[in-house]
DOMI-801851 format. One record per residue (C-alpha): residue in three letters; residue number from 0; x, y, z. Coordinates in Angstrom, 3 decimals, padded with zeros to 6 digits. Example, Ala and Ser with C-alpha at 12.3 -4.5 7.8 and 13.67 -1.06 7.14 Angstrom:
2
NODE   residu   num         c1         c2         c3
NODE      ALA     0    012.300   -004.500    007.800
NODE      SER     1    013.670   -001.060    007.140
//
This chain:
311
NODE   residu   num         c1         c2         c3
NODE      UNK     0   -001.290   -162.336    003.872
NODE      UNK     1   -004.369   -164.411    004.468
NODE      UNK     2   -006.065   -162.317    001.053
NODE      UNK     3   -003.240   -162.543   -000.790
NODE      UNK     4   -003.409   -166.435   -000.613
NODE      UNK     5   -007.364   -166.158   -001.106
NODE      UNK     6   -006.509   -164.026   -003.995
NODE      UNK     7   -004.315   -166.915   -005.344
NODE      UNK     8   -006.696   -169.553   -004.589
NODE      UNK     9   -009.594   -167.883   -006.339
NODE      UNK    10   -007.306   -167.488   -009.739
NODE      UNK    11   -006.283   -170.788   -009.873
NODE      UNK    12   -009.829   -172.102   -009.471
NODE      UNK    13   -010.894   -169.136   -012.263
NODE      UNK    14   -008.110   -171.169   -014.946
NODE      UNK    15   -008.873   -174.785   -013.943
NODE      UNK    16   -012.595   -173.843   -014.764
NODE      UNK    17   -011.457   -172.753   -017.955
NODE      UNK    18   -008.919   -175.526   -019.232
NODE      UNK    19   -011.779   -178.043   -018.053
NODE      UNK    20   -014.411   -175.653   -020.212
NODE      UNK    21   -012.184   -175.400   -023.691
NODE      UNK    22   -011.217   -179.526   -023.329
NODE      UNK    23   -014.954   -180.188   -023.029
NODE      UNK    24   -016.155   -177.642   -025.935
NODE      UNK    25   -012.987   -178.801   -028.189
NODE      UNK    26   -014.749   -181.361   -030.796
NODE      UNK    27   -012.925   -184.626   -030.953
NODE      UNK    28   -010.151   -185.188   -033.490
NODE      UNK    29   -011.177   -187.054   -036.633
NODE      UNK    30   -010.215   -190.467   -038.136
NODE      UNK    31   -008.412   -190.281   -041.325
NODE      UNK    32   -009.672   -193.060   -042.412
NODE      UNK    33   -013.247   -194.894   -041.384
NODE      UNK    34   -013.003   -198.636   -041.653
NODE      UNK    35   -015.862   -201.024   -041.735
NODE      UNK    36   -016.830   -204.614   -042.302
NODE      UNK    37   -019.521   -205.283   -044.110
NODE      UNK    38   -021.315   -208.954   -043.454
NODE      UNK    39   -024.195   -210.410   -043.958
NODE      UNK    40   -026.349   -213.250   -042.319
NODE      UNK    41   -025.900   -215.682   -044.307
NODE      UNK    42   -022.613   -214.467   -045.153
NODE      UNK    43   -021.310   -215.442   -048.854
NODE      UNK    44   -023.659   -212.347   -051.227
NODE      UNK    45   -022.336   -210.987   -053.772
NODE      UNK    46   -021.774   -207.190   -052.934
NODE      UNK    47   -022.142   -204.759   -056.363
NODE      UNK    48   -021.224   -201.162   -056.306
NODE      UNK    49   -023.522   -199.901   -059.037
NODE      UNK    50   -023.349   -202.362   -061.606
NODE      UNK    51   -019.865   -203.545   -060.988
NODE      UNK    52   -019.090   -206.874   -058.942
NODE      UNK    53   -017.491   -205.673   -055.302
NODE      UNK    54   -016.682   -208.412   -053.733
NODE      UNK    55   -018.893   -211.176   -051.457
NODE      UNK    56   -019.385   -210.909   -047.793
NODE      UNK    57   -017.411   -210.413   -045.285
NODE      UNK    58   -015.559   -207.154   -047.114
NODE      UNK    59   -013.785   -204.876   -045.761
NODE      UNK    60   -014.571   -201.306   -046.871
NODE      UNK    61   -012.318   -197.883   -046.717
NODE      UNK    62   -014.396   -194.604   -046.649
NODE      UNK    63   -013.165   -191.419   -045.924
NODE      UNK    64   -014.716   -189.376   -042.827
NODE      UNK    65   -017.452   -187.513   -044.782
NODE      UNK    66   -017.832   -190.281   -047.652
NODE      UNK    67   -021.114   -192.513   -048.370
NODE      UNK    68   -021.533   -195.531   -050.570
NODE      UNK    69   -024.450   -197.651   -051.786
NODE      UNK    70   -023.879   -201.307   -051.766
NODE      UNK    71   -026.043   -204.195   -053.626
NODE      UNK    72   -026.084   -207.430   -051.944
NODE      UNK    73   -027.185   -210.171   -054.026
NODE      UNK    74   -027.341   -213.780   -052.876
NODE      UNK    75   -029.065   -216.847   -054.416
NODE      UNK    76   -032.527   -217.374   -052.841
NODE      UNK    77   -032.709   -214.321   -051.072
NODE      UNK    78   -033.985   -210.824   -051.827
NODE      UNK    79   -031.521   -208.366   -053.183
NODE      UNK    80   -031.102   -205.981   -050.013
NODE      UNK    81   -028.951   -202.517   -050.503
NODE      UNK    82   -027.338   -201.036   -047.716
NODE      UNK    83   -026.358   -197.383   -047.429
NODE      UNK    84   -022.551   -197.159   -045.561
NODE      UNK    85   -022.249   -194.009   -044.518
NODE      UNK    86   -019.156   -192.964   -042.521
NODE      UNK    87   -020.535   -190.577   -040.435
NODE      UNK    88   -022.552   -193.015   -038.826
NODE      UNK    89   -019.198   -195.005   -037.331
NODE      UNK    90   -017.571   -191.508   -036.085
NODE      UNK    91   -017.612   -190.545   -032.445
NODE      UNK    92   -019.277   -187.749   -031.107
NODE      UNK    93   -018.615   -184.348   -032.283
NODE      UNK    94   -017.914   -183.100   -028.392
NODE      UNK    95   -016.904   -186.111   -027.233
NODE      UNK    96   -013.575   -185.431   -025.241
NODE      UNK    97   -010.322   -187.720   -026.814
NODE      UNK    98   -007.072   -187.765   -025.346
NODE      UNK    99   -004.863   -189.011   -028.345
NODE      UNK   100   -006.174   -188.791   -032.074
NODE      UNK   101   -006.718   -191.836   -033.855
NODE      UNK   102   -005.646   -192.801   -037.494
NODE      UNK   103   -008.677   -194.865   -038.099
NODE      UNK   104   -012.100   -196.388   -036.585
NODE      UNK   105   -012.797   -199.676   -037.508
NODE      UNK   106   -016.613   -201.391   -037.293
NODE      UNK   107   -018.824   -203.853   -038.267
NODE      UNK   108   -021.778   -203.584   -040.575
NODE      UNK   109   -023.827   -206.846   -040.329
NODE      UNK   110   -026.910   -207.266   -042.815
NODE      UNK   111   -029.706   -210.112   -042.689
NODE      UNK   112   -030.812   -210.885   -045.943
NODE      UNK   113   -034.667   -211.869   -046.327
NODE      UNK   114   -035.043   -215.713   -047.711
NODE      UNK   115   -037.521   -216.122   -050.533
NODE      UNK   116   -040.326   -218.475   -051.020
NODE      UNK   117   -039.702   -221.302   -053.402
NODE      UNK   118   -041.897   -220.950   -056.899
NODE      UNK   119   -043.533   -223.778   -058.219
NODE      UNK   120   -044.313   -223.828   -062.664
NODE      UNK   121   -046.599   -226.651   -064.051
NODE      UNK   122   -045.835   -226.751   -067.635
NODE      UNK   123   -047.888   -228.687   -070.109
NODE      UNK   124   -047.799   -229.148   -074.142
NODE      UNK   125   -050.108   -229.891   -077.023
NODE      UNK   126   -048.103   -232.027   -078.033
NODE      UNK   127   -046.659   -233.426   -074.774
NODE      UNK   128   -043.618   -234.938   -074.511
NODE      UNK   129   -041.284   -231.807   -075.153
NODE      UNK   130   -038.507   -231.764   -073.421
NODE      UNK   131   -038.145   -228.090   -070.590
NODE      UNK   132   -035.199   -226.230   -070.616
NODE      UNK   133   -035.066   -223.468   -067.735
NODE      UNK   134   -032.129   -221.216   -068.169
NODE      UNK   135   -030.388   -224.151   -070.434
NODE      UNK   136   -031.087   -226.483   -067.381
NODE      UNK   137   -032.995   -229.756   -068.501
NODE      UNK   138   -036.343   -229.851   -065.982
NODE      UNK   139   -038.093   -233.300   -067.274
NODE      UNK   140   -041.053   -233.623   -070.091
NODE      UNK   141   -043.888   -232.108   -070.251
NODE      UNK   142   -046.522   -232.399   -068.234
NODE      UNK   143   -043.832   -231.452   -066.375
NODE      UNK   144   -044.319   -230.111   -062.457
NODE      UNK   145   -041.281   -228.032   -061.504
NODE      UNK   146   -041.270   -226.992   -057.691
NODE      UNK   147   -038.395   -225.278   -055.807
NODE      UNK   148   -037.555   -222.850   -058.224
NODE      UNK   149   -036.257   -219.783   -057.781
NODE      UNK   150   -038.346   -216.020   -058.082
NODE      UNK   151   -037.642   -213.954   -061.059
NODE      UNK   152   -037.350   -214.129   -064.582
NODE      UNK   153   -036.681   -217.570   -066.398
NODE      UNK   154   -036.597   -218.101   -070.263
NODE      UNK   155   -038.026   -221.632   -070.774
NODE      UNK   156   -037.605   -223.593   -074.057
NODE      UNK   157   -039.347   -226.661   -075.063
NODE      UNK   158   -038.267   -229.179   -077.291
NODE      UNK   159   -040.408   -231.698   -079.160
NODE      UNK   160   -039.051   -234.348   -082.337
NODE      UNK   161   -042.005   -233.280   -084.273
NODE      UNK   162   -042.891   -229.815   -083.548
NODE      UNK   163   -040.786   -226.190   -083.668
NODE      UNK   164   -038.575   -225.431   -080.664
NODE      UNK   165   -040.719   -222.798   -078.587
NODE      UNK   166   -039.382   -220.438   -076.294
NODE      UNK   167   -040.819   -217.938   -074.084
NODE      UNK   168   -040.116   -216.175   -070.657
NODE      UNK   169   -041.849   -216.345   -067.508
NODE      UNK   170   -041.542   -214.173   -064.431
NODE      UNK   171   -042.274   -215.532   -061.406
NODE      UNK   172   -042.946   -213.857   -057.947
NODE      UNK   173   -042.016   -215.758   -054.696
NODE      UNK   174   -044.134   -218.544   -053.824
NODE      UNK   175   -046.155   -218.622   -056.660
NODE      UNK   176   -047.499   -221.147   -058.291
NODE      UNK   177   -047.850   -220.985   -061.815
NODE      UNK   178   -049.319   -222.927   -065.001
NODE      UNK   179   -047.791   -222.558   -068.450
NODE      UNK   180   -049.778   -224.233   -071.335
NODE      UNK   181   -048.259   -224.286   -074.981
NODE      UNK   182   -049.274   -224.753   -078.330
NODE      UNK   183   -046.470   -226.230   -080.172
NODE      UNK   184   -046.339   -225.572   -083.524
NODE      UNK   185   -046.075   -228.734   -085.878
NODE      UNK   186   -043.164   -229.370   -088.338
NODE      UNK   187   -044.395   -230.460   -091.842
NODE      UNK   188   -044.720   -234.227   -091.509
NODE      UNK   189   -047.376   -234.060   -088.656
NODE      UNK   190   -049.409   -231.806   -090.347
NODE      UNK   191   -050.043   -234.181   -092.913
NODE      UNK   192   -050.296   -237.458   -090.528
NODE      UNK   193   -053.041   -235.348   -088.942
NODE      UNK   194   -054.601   -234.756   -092.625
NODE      UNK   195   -053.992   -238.688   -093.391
NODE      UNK   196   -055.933   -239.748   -090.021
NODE      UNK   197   -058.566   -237.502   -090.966
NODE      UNK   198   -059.186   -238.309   -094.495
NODE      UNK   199   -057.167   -241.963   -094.803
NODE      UNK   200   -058.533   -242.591   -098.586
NODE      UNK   201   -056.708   -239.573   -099.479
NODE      UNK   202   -053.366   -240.430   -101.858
NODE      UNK   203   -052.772   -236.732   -102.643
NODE      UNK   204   -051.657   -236.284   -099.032
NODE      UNK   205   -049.514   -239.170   -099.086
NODE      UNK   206   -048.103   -237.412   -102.550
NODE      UNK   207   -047.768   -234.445   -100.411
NODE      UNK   208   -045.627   -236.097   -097.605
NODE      UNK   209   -043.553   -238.594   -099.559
NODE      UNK   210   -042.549   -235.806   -101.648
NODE      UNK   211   -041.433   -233.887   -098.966
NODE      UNK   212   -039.259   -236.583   -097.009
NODE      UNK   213   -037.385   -236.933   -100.554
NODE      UNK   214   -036.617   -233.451   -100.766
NODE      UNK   215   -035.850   -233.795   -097.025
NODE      UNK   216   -033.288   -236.500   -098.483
NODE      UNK   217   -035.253   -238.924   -095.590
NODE      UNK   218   -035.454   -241.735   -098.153
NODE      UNK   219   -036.364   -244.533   -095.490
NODE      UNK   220   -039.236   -242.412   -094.108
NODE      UNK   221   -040.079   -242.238   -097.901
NODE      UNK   222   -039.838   -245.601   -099.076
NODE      UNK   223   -042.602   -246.510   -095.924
NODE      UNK   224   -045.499   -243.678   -097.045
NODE      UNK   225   -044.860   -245.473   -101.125
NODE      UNK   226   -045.935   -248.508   -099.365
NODE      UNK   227   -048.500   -247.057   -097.580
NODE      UNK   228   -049.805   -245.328   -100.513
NODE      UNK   229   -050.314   -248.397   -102.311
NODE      UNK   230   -051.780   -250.211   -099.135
NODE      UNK   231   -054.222   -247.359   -099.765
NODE      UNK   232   -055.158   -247.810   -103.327
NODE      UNK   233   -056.976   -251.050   -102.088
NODE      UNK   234   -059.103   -249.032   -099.627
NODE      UNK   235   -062.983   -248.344   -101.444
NODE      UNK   236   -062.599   -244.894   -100.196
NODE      UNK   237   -059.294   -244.042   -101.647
NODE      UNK   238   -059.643   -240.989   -103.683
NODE      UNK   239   -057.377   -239.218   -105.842
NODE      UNK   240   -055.070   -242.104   -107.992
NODE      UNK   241   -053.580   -239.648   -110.551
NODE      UNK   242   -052.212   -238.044   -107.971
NODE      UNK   243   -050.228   -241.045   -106.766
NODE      UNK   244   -049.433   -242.553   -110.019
NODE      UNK   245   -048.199   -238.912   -111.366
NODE      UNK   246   -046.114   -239.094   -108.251
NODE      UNK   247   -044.369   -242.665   -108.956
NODE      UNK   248   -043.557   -241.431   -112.140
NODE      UNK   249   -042.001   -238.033   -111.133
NODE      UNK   250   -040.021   -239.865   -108.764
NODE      UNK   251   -039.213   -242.461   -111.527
NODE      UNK   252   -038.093   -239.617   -113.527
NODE      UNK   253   -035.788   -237.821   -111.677
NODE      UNK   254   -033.123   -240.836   -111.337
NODE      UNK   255   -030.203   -238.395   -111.893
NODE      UNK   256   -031.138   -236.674   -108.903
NODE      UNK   257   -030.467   -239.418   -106.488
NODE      UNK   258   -027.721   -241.651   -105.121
NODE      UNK   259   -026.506   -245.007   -106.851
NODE      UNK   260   -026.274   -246.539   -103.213
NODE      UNK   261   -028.597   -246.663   -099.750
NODE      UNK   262   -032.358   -246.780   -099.761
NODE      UNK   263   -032.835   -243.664   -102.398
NODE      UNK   264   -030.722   -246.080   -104.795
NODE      UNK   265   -033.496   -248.762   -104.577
NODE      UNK   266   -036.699   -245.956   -104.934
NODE      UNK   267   -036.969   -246.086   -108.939
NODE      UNK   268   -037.351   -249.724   -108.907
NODE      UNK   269   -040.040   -249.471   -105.951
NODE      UNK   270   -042.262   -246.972   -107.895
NODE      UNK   271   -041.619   -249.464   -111.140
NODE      UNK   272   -042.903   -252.802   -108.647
NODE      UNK   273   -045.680   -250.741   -107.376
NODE      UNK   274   -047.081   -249.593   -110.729
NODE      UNK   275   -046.695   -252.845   -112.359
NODE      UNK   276   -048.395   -254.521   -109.140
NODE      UNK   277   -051.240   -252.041   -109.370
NODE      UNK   278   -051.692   -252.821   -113.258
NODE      UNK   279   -051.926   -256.318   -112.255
NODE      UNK   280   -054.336   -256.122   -109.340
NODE      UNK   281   -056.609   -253.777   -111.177
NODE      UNK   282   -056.508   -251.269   -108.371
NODE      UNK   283   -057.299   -248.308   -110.630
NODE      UNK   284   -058.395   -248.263   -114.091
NODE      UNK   285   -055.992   -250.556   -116.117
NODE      UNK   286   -055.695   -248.193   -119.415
NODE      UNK   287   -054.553   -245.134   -117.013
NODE      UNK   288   -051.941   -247.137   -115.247
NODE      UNK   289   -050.786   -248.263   -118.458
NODE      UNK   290   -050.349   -244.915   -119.675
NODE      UNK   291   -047.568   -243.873   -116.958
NODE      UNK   292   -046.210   -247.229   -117.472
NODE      UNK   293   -045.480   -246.013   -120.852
NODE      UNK   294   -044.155   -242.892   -119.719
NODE      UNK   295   -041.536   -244.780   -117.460
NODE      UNK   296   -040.122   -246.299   -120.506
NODE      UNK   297   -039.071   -243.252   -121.942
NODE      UNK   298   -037.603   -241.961   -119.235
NODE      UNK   299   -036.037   -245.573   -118.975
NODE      UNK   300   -034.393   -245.023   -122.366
NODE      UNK   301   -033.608   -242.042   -121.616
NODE      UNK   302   -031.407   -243.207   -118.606
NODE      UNK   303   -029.800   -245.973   -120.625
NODE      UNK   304   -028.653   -243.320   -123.522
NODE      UNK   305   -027.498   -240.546   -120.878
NODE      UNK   306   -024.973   -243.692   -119.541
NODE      UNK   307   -024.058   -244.601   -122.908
NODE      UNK   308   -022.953   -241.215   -123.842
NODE      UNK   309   -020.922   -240.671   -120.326
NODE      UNK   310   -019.075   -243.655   -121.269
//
């Protein structure tokens, strides 16, 4: 009796050993689905899968039990950081022993993103005075010192009322400190105020830019280098009358060309006054002066037979 109950005893020990043995070495039931959080510190980046927009932190994110994704997190002032999610990394352990399977595992991911350093850009001009655009934002005018600004690449544009718009990029690292210089390049007009304060005598550059503000249809602009031009004629070093006397009578000339009203209206009878006033002054010689005199009487009867025959 007393072996047949060790007998007994001694099996169910043998089967206990073994149901403990198979729930130990039986791997754990997986999730179906692996559920985690993704934040970061500060919270608010923009998260991009790839190049698509994801959503910004916190987000929730659904991976299967053997999936991985690559995440982008992109907030301003701090340095893009990407984050592997791999689900495999929020399982439990393969042997670990589970009593009921569950339908998902939910976790958080939490990221701290690294804070650049601010970027400082001196910008100066030749001329200065232009006006700074960063990324269409208005900085100030040149010289222009532009701290707190953020690393990376910026296209700048600079604006000046006498020179050609310039625009360039710059690409700044964090916490540098940078110095842009720029040569502007002049529009037409300053080119030849530069010419006049170099050689002042000279009439053919005030030809030169009076003819181009009436082309420009910029008749007040024009009417004040006429005046200027004669101004110069009394100078001992003017140089160059023909040229400014040819140009009063071209302008003379071309009456059909211009308006009947505003300040282009009253430019034939300026270049008359100034010729006759120069023939009376003697600021050039006398029979030369009269000679395009002359001419402006054609063209005067000229005019007055052209509005005869209209009517």
């Amino acid at each position: 009796m007393k072996r047949a109950i060790g007998w007994v005893v001694g099996l169910a020990a043998l089967g206990a050993a073994a149901v403990s043995a198979w729930v130990v070495l039986t791997p754990a039931p997986q999730p179906s689905v692996v559920i985690v959080t993704l934040d970061s510190v500060p919270s608010g980046a923009s998260v991009f899968s790839g190049n698509e927009y994801f959503a910004a932190t916190p987000v929730i994110i659904r991976l299967a039990p053997d999936e991985a994704r690559t995440f982008r997190l992109v907030k301003r002032d701090f340095a893009d950081r990407f984050v592997s999610v791999r689900a495999d990394d929020f399982l439990p352990s393969a042997f670990r022993l589970r009593l009921r399977r569950h339908d998902s595992v939910s976790q958080t991911l939490r990221v701290a993103l690294t804070p650049l350093l601010a970027s400082a850009l001196r910008v100066t001009s030749d001329p200065s005075g232009a006006v700074v655009y960063a990324d269409g934002r208005r900085l100030g005018v040149t010289p222009l010192l532009a701290g707190e600004i953020q690393p990376g690449r910026h296209t700048l544009c600079l604006d000046h009322p006498e020179c050609y718009r310039d625009t360039f990029e710059a690409v700044l690292n964090p916490g540098e400190k940078r110095v842009a210089h720029r040569e502007l390049r002049a529009k037409v007009p300053v080119l030849y105020r530069d010419m006049l304060a170099k050689e002042p005598g000279s009439l053919f550059r005030y030809t030169e830019l009076i003819q181009y503000y009436v082309s420009a249809g910029d008749y007040e602009n024009a009417v004040k280098y006429l005046r200027d031009g004669y101004e110069t004629l009394k100078r001992p070093d003017a140089s160059e009358h023909d040229e400014y006397f040819t140009m009063l009578k071209k302008i003379y000339a071309r009456w059909f060309e211009y308006p009947e009203e505003g300040e282009m209206a009253n430019i034939r009878p300026l270049c008359r006054e100034l010729i006759v006033k120069a023939r009376k002054e003697r600021l050039w010689d006398v029979s030369a002066i009269q000679k395009h005199m002359d001419e402006m009487d054609k063209y005067d009867m000229l005019h007055r037979g052209s509005r005869w025959i209209r009517r």
